[in-house]
Backbone as a chain_set.jsonl record, in Angstrom:
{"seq": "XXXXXXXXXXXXXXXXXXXXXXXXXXXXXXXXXXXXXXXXXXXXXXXXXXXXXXXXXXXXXXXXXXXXXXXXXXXXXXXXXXXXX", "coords": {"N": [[48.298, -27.665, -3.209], [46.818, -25.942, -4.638], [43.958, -28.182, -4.669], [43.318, -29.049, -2.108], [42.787, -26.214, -1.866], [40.388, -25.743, -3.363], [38.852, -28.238, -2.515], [38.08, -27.391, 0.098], [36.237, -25.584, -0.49], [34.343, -26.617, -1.867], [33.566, -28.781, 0.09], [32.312, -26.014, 2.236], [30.604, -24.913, 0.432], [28.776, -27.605, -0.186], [27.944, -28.049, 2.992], [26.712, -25.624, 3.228], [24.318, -26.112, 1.662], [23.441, -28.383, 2.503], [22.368, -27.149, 5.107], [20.536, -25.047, 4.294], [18.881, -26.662, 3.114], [17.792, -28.197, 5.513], [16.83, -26.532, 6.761], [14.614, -25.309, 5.048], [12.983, -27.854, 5.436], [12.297, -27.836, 7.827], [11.646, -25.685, 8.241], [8.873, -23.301, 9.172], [5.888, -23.407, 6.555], [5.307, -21.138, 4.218], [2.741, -18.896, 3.856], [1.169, -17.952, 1.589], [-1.097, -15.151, 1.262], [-3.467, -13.528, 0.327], [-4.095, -10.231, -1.138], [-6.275, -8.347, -0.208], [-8.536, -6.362, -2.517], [-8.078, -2.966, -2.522], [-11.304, -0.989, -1.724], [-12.706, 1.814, -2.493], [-15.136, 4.449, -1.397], [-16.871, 6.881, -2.642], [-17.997, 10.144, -2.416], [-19.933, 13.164, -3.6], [-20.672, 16.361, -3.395], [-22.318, 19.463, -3.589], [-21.26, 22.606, -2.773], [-21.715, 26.208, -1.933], [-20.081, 28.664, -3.534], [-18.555, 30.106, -1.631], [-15.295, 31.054, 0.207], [-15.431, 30.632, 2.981], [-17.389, 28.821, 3.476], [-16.819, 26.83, 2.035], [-14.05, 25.872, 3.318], [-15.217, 25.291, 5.692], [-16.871, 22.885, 5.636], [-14.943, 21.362, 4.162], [-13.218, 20.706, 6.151], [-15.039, 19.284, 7.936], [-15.585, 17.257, 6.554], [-12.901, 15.958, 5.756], [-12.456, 15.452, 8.638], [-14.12, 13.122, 9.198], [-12.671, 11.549, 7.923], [-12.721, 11.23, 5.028], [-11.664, 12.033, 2.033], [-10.964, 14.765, -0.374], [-10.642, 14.789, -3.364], [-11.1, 15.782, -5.902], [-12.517, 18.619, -7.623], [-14.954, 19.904, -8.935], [-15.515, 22.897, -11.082], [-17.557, 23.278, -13.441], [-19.543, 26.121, -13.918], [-18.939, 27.413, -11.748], [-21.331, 28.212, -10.114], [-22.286, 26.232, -8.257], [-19.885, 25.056, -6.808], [-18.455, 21.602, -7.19], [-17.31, 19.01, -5.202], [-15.05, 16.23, -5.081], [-15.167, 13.249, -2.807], [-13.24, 10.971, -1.649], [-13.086, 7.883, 0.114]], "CA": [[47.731, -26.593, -2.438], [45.01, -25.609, -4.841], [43.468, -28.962, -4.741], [43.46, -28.628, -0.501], [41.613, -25.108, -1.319], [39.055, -26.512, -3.865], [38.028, -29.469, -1.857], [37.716, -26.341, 1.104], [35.325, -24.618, -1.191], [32.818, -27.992, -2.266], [32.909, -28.966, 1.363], [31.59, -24.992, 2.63], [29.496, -25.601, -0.011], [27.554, -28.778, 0.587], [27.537, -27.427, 4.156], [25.954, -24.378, 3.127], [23.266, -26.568, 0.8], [22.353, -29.392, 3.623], [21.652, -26.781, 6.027], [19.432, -24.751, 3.699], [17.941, -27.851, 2.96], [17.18, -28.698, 6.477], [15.668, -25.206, 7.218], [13.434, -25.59, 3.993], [12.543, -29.008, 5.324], [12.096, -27.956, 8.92], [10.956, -24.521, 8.917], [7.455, -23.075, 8.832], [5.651, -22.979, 5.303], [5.128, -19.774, 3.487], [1.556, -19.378, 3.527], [0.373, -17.063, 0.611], [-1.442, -13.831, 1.937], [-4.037, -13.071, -0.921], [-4.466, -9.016, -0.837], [-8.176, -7.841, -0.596], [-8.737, -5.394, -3.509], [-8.699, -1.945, -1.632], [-12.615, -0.837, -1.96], [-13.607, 2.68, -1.844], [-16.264, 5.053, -1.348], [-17.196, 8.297, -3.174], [-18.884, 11.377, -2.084], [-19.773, 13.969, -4.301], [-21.276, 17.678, -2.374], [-22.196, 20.701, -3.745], [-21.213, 24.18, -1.361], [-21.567, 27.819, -2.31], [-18.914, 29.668, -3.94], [-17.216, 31.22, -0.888], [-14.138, 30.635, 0.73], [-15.987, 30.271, 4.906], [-18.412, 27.523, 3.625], [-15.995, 25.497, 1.252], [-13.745, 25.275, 3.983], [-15.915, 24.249, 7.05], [-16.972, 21.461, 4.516], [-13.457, 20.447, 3.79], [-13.03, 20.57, 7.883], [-15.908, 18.23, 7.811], [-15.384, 15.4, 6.075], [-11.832, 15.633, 6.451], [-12.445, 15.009, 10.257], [-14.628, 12.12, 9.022], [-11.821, 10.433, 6.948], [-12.638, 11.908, 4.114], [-10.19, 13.138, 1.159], [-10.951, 15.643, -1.448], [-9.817, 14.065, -4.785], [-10.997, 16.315, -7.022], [-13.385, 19.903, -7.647], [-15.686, 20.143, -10.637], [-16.138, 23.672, -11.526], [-18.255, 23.891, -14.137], [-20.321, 27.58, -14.198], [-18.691, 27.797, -10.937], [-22.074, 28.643, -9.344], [-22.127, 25.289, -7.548], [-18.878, 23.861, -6.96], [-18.799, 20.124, -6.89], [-16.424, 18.893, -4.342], [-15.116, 14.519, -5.151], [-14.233, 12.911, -2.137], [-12.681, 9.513, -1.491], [-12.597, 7.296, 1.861]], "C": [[46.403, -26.141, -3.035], [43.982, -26.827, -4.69], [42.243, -28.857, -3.346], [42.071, -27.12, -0.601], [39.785, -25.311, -1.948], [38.407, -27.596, -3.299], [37.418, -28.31, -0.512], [36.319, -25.893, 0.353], [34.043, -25.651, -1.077], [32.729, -28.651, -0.576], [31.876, -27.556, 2.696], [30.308, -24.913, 1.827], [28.495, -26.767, -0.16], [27.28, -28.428, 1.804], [26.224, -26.797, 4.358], [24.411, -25.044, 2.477], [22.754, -27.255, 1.961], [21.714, -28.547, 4.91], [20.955, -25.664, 5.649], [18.576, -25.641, 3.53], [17.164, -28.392, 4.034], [16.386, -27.485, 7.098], [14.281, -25.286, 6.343], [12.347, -26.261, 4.601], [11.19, -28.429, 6.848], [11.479, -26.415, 9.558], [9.064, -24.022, 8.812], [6.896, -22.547, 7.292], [5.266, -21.409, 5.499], [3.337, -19.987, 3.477], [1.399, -17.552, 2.385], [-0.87, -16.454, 0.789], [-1.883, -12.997, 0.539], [-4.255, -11.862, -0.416], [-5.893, -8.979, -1.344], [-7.883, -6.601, -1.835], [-8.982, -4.173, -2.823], [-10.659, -1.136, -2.525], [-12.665, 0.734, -1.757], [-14.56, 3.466, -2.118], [-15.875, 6.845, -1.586], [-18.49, 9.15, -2.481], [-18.974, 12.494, -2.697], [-20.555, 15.302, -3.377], [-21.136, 18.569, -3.662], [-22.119, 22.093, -2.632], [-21.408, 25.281, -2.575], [-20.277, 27.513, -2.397], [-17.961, 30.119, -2.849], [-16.126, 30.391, -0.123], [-14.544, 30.163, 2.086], [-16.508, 28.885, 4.5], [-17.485, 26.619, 3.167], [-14.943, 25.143, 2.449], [-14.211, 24.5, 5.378], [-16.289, 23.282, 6.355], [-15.925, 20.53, 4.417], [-13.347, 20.06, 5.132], [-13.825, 19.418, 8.499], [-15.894, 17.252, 7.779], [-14.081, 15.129, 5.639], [-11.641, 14.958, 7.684], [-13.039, 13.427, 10.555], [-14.311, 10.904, 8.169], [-12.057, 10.284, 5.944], [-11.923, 12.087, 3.412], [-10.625, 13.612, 0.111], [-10.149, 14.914, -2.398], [-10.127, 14.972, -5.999], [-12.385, 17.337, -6.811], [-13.837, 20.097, -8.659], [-16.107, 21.428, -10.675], [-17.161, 23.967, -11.955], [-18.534, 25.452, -14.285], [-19.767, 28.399, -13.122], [-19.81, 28.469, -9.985], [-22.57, 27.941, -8.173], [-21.312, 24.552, -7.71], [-19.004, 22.407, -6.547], [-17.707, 19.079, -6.298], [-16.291, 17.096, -3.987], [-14.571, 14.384, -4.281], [-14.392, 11.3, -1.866], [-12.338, 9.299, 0.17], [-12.539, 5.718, 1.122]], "O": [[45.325, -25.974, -2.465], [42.857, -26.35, -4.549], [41.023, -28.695, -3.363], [41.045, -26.942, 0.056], [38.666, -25.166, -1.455], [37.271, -27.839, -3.708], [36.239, -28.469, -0.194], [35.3, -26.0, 1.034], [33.036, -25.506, -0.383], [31.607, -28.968, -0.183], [31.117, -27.872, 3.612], [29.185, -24.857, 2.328], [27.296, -26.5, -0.243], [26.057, -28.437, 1.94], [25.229, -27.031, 5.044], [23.381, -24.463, 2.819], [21.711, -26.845, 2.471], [20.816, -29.004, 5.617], [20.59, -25.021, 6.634], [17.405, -25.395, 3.818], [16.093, -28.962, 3.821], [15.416, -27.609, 7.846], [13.145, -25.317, 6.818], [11.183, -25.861, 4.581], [9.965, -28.526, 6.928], [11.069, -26.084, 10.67], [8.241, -24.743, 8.247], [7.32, -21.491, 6.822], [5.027, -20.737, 6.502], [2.779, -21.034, 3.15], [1.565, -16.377, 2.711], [-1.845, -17.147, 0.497], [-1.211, -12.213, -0.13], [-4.633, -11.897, 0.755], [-6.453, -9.368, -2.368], [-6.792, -6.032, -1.809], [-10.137, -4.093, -2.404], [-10.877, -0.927, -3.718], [-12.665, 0.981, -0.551], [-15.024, 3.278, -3.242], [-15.1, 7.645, -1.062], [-19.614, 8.767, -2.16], [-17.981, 13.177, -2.451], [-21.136, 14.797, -2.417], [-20.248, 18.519, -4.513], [-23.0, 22.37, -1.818], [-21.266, 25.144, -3.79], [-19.548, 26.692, -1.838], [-16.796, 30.452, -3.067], [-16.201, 29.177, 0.072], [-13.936, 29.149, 2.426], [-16.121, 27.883, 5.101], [-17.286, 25.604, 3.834], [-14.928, 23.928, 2.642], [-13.747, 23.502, 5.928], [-15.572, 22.378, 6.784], [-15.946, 19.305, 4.538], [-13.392, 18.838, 5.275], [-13.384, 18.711, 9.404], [-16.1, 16.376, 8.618], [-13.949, 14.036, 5.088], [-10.831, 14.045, 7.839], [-12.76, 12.694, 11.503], [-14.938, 9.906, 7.811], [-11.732, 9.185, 5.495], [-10.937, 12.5, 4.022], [-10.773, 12.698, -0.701], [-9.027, 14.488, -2.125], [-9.437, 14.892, -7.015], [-13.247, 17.004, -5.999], [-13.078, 20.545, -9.519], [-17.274, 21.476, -10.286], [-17.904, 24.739, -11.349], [-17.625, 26.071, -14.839], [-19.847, 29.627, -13.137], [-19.401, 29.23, -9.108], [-23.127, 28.517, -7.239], [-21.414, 23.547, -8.414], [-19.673, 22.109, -5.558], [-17.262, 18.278, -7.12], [-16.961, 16.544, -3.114], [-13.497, 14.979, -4.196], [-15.419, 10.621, -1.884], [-11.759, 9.964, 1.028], [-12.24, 4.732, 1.796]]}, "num_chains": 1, "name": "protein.A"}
């Protein structure tokens, strides 16, 4: 009886192998899909200090696909506003 189930087993298995093997053989290659290096572009701005202007700015070049990445203080008399597309 175990003999009967082990010969069951190596025949589901070769099965299972020749018709991986014939998909391998017979299916469409893999083609290797080099990624471009994403590229992007900086914009640096200075605005006034106040809260009206810095945001119609942000509203701006937000709308223009734009993204704020980062705000350089300094003296805080001209903020310096990094943005990434």
């Amino acid at each position: 009886m175990r003999n009967v189930r082990l010969s069951g087993a190596w025949l589901i298995a070769g099965v299972s192998f020749c018709v991986l093997g014939f998909l391998l053989v017979t299916g469409q290659p893999f083609t290797a899909k080099a990624q471009e290096p994403k590229r992007f572009q900086y914009k640096i701005i200075e605005v006034l200090p106040d809260t009206q202007n810095m945001q119609t700015r942000l509203n701006e070049f937000g709308a223009s696909g734009w993204e704020l990445v980062a705000v350089a203080t300094g003296d805080m008399t001209e903020p310096r506003m990094i943005f990434k597309k």
